[in-house]
Each structure stands twice: as structure tokens, then as C-alpha cells.
Z-matrix of the N, CA and C atoms (Angstrom, degrees):
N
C 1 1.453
C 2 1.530 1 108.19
N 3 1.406 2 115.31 1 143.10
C 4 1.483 3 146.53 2 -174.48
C 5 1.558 4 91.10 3 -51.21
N 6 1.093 5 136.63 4 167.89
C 7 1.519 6 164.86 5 168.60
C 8 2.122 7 88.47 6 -96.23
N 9 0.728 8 124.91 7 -45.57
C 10 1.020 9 136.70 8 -176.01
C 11 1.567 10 109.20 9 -75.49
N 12 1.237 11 108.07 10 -52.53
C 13 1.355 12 117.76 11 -171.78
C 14 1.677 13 109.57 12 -71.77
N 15 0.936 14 108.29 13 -30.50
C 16 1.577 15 134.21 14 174.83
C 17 1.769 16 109.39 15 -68.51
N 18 1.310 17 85.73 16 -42.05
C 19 1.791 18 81.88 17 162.86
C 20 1.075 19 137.60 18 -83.70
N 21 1.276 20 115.26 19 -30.59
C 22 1.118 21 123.23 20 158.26
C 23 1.731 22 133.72 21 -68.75
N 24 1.307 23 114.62 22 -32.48
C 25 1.165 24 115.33 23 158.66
C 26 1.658 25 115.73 24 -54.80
N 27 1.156 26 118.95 25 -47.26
C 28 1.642 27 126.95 26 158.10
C 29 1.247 28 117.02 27 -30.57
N 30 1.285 29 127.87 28 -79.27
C 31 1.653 30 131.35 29 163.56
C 32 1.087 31 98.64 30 -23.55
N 33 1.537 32 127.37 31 -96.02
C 34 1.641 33 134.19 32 -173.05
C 35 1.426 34 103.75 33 -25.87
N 36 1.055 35 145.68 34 -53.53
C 37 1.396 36 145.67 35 -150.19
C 38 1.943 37 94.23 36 -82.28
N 39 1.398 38 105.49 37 -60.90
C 40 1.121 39 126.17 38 -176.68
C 41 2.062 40 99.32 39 -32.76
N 42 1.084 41 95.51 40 -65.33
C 43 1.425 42 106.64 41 -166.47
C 44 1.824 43 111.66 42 -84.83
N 45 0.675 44 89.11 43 5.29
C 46 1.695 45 113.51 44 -175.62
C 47 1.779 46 84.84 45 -82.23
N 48 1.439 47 107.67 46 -83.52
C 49 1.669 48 128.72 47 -179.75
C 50 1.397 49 134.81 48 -26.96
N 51 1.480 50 73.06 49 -51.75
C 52 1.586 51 100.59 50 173.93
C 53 1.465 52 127.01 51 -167.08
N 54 1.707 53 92.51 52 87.51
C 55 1.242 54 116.25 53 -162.24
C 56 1.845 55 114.54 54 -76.40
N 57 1.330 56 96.84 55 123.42
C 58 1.861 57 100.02 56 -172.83
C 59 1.555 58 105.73 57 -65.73
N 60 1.575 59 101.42 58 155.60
C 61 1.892 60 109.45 59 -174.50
C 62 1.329 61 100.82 60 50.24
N 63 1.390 62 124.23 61 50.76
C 64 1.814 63 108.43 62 156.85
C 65 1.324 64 112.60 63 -101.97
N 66 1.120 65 120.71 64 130.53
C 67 1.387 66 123.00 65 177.70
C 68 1.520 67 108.19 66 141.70
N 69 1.852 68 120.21 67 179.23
C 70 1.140 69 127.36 68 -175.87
C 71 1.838 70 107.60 69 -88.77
N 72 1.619 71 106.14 70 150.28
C 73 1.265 72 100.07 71 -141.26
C 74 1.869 73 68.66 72 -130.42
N 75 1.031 74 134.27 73 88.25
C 76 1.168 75 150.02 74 -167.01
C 77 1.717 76 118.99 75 -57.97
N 78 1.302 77 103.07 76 -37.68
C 79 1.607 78 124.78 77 179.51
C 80 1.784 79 111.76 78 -91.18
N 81 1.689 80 98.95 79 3.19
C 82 1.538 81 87.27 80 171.66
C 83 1.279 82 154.85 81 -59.55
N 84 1.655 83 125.09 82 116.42
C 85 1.708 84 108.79 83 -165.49
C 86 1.543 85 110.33 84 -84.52
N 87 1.543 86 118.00 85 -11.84
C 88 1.488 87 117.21 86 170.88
C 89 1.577 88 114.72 87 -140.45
N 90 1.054 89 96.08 88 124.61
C 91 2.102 90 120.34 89 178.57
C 92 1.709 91 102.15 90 -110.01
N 93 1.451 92 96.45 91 133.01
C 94 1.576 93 112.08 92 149.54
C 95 1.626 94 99.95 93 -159.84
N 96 1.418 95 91.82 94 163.04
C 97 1.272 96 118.84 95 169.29
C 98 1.800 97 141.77 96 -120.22
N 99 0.906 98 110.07 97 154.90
C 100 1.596 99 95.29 98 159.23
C 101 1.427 100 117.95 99 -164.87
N 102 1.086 101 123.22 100 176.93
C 103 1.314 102 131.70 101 178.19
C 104 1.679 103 131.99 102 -151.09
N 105 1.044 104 114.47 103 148.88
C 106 1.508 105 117.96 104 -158.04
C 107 1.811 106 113.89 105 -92.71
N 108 1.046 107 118.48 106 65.01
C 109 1.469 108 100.17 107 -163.46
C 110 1.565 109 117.51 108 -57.54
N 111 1.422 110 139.97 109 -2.00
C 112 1.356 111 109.67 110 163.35
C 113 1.324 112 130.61 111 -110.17
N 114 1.706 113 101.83 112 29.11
C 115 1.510 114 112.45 113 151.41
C 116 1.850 115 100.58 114 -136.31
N 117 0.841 116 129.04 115 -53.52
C 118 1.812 117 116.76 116 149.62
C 119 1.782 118 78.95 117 128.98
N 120 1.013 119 113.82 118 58.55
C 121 1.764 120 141.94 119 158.84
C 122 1.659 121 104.18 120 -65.28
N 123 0.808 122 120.75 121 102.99
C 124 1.550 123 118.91 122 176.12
C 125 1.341 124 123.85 123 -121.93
N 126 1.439 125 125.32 124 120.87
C 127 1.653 126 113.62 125 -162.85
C 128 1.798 127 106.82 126 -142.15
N 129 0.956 128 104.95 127 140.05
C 130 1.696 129 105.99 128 175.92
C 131 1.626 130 106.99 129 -111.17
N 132 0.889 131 121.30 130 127.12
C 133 2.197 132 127.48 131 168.37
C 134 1.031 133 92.04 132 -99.37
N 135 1.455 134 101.40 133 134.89
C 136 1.785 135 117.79 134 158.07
C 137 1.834 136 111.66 135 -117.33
N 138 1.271 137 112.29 136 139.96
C 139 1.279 138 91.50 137 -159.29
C 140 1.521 139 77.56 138 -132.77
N 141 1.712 140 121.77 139 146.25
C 142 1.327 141 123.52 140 171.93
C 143 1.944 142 104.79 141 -118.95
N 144 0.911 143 132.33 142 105.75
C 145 1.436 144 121.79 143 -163.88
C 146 1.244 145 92.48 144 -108.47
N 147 1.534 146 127.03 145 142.59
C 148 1.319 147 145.24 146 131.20
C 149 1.056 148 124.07 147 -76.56
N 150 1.865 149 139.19 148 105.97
C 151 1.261 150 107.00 149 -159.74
C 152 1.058 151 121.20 150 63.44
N 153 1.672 152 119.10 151 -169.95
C 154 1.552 153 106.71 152 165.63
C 155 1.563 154 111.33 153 -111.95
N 156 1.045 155 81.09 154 63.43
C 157 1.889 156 102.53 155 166.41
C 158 1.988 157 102.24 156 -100.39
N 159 0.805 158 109.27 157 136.95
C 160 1.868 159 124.48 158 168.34
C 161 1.714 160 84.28 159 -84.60
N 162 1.200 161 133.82 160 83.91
C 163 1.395 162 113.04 161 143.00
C 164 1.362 163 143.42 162 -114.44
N 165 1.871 164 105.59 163 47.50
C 166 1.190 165 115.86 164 144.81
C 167 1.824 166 89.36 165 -174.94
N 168 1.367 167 82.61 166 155.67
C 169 1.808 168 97.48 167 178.56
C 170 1.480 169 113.98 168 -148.37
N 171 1.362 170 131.59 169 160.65
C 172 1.212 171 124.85 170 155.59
C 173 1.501 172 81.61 171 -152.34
N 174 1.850 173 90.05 172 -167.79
C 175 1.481 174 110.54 173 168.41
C 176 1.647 175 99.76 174 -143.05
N 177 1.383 176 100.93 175 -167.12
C 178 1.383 177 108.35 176 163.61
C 179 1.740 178 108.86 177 -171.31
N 180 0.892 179 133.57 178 150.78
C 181 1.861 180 129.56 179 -175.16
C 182 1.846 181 91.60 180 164.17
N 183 1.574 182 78.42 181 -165.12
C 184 1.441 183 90.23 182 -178.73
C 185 1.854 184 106.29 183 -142.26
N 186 1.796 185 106.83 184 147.43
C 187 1.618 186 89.11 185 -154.49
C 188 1.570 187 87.76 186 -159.74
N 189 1.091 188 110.83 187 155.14
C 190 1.684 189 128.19 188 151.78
C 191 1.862 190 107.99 189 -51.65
N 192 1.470 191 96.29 190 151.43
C 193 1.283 192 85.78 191 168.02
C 194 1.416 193 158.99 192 -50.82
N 195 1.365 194 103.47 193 -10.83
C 196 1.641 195 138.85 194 -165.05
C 197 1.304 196 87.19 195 -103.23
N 198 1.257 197 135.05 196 -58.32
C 199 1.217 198 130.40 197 -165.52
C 200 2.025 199 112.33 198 -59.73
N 201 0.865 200 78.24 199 -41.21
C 202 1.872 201 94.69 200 -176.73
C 203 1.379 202 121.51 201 -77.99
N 204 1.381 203 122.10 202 -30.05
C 205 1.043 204 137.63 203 -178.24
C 206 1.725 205 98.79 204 -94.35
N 207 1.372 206 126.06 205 -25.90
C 208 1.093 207 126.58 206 160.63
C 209 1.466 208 102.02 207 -45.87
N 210 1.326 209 106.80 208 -86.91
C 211 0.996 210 125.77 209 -171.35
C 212 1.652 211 126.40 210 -38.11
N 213 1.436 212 103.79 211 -44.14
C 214 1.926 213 106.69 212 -179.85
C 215 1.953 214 98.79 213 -65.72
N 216 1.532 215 128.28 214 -45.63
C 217 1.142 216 142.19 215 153.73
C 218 1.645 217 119.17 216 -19.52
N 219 1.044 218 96.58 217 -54.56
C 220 1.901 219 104.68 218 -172.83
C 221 1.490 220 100.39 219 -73.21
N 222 1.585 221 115.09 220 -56.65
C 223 1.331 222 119.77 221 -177.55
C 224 1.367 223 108.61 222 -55.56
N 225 1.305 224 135.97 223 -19.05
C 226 1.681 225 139.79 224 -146.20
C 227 1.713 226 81.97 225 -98.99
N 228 1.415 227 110.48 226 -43.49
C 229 1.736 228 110.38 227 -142.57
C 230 1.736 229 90.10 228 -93.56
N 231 1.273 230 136.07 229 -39.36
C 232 1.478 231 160.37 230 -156.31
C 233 1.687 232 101.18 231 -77.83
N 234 1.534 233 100.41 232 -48.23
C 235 1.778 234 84.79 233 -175.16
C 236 1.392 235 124.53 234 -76.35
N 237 1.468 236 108.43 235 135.58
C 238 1.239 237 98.59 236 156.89
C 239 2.031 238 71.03 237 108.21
N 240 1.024 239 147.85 238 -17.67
C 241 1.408 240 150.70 239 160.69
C 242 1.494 241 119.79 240 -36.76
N 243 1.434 242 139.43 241 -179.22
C 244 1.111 243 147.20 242 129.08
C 245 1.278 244 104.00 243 -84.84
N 246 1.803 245 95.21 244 151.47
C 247 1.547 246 90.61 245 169.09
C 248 1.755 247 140.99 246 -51.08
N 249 1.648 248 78.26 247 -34.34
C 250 1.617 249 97.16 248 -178.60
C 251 1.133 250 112.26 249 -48.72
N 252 1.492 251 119.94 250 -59.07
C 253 1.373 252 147.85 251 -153.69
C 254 1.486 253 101.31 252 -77.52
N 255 1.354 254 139.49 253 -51.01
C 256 1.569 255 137.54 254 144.53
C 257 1.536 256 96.80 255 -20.95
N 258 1.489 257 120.95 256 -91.33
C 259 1.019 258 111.70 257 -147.78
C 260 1.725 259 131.69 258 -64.98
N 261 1.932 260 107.98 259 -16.34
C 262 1.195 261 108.58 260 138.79
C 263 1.368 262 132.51 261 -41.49
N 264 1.296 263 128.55 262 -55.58
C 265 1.595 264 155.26 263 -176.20
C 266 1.857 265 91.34 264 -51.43
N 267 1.399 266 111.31 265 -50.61
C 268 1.532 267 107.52 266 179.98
C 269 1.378 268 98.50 267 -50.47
N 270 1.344 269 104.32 268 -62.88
C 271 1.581 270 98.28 269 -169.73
C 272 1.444 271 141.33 270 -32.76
N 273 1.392 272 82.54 271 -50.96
C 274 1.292 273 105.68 272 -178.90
C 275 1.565 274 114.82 273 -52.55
N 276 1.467 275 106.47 274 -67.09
C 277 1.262 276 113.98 275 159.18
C 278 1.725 277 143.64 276 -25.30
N 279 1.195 278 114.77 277 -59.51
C 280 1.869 279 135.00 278 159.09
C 281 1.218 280 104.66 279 -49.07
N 282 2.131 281 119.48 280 -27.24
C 283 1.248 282 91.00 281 -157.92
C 284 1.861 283 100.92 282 -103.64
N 285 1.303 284 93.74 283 2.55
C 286 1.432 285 125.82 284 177.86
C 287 1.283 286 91.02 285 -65.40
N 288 1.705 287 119.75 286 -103.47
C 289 1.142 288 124.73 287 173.14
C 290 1.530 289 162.04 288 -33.06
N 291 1.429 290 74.82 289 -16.47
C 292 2.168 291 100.50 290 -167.28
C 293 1.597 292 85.39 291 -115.27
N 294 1.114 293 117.03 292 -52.94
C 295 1.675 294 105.17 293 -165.00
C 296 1.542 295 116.01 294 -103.19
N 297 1.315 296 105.73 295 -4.31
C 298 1.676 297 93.31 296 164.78
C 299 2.019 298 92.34 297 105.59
N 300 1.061 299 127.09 298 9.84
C 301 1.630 300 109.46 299 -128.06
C 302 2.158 301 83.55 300 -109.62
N 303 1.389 302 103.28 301 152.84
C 304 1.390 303 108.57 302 -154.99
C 305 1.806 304 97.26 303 -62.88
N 306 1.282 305 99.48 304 141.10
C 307 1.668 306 105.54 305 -178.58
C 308 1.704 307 114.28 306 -75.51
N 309 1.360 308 101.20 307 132.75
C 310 1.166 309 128.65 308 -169.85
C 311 1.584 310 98.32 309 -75.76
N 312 1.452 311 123.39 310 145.27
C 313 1.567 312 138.08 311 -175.11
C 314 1.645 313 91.73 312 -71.16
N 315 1.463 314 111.00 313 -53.25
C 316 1.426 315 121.39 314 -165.86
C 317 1.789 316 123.32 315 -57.96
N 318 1.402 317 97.55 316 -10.07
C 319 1.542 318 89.69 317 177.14
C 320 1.562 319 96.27 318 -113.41
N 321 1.604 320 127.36 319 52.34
C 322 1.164 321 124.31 320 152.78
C 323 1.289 322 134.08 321 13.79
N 324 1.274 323 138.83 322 -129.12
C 325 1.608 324 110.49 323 178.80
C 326 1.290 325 139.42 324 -60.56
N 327 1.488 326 103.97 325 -0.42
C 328 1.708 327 116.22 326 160.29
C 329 0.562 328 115.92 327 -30.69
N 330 1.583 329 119.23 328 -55.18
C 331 1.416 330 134.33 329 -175.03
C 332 1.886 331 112.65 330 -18.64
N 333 1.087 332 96.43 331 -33.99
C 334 1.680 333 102.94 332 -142.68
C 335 1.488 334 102.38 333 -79.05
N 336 1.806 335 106.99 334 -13.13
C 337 1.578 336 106.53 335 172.39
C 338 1.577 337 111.39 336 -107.81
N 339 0.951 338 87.91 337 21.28
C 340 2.221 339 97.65 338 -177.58
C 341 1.861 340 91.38 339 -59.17
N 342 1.477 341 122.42 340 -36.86
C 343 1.572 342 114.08 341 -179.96
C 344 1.531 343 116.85 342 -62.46
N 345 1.393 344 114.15 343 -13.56
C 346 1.478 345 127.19 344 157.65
C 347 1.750 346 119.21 345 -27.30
N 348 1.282 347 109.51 346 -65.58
C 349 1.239 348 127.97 347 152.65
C 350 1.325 349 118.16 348 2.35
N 351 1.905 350 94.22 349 -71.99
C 352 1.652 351 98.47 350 -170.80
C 353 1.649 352 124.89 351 -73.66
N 354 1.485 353 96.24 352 6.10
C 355 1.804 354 108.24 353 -159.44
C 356 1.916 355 87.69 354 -139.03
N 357 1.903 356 91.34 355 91.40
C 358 1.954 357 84.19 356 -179.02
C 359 1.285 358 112.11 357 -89.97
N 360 1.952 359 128.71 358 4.89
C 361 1.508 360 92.85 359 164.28
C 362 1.632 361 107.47 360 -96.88
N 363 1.224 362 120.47 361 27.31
C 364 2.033 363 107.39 362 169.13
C 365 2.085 364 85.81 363 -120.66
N 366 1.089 365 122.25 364 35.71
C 367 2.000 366 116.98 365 151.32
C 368 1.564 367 88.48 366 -62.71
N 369 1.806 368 118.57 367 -51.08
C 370 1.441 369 110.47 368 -132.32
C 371 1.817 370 89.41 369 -74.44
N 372 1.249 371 102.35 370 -37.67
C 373 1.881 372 102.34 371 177.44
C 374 1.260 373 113.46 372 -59.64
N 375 1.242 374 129.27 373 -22.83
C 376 1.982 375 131.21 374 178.78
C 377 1.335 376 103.68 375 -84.77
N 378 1.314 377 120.54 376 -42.77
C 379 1.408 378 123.41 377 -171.67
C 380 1.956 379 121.63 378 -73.88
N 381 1.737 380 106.13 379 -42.05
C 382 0.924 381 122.24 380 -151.05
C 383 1.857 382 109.58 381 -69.96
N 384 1.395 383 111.37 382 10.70
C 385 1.348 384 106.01 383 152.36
C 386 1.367 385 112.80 384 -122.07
N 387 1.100 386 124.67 385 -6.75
C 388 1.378 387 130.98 386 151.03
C 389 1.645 388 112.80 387 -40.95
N 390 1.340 389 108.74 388 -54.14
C 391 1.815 390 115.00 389 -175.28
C 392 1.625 391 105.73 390 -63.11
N 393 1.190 392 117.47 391 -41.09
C 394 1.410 393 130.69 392 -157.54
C 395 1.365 394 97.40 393 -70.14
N 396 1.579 395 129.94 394 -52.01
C 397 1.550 396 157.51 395 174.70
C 398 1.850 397 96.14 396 -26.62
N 399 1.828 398 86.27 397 -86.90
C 400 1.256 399 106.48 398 157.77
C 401 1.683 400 140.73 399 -11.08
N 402 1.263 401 96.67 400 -58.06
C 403 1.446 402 118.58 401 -179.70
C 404 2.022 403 99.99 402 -92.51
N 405 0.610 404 110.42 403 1.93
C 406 1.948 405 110.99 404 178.40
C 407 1.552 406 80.90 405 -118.69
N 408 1.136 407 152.27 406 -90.36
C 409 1.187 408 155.15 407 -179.32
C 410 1.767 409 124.31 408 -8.77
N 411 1.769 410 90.88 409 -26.02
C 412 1.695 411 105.69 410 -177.01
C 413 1.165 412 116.62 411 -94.47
């Protein structure tokens, strides 16, 4: 294993454990959800916007490791964002993961699931709080 690859499995694990913004986010002005039925990935976004500032988020569900570490990741990189700029950052991301597509500097420790890519039924576990974000965001 990569020196690289090794780090990145770290992150994932890291955020897997103890995933940042988990929990109910009480003051939220936008909620969605979703869920994965053919691994049963389940995630809630709470999104509190000022303006269209993200300035505070969590989630809460239940998930594989990829899924969660997705998820503590998005919330880590997203707060404190414009909306716009989140929903670029989605982009970026799906197109990372779902399409293979060269990893962007800007989604910082994302990075660490760009090997997602090579394994297309866990996209829907990297992505699936990404959609939810997305969909509270709209």
C-alpha cells in the first residue's frame, strides 16, 4: 500500500469514527434526506443558511464507512460556503467519484474517496449525502 493510499484510508477511517457535524442541528432552515436501498445507507442534512451562506450544517443517519466519512467531509468543506459554491463543490465531487473525472485541489480531503471511482456500486454511498445537501440547498 501507497504512502498515499495509507493516508487516505486514515481520513476515511478517521471520519468514519468520528464523524464531524453529526447530530441534530435544531435551528435548521433546510432538511433533506435520502437513502440507499441496496446497502440501506440512510442520511438526513440539516442546513441553517444566513443568506446564502451554509452557516451551520450537520447530518445524522446511519451508513457504511464511505458513506459517513462522505458525509462528515462535505459538512467539514461546505460550512461557512455560499450556496453556489457548495453546489459547485457537489459537482465537482460526483464527477470525481461517479465519472472517474480528474480530482479537483478544492475538495481537499475528498480527495481521499476519488478511489470510489474504481468501485461503481459504493459512488451511490460517497455521493448519497451529497444529493440530500443538494436537494435542501434547492
Amino acid at each position: 500500500m501507497s504512502v498515499l493510499d495509507e493516508l487516505y484510508r486514515e481520513i476515511i477511517l478517521k471520519h468514519y469514527q468520528s464523524p464531524k457535524n453529526f447530530g441534530v442541528l435544531p435551528q435548521a432552515t433546510k432538511t433533506a434526506g435520502g437513502m440507499n436501498p441496496s446497502c440501506g445507507d440512510q442520511v438526513e442534512v440539516m442546513v441553517r443558511l444566513e443568506g446564502d451562506t451554509i452557516a451551520d450544517i450537520r447530518f445524522q443517519g446511519q451508513g457504511c464507512a464511505i458513506s459517513t466519512a462522505s458525509a462528515s467531509l462535505m459538512t467539514e468543506l461546505v460550512k461557512g460556503k455560499k450556496v453556489a459554491e457548495a453546489l459547485e463543490l457537489s459537482k465537482k465531487f460526483q464527477a470525481m467519484v461517479v465519472e472517474g473525472a480528474p480530482p479537483d485541489p478544492a475538495l481537499g480531503d475528498l480527495l481521499a474517496l476519488q478511489g470510489v471511482a474504481k468501485l461503481p456500486a459504493r459512488a451511490k454511498c460517497a455521493t448519497l449525502a451529497w444529493h440530500a445537501l443538494e436537494e435542501a440547498l434547492r
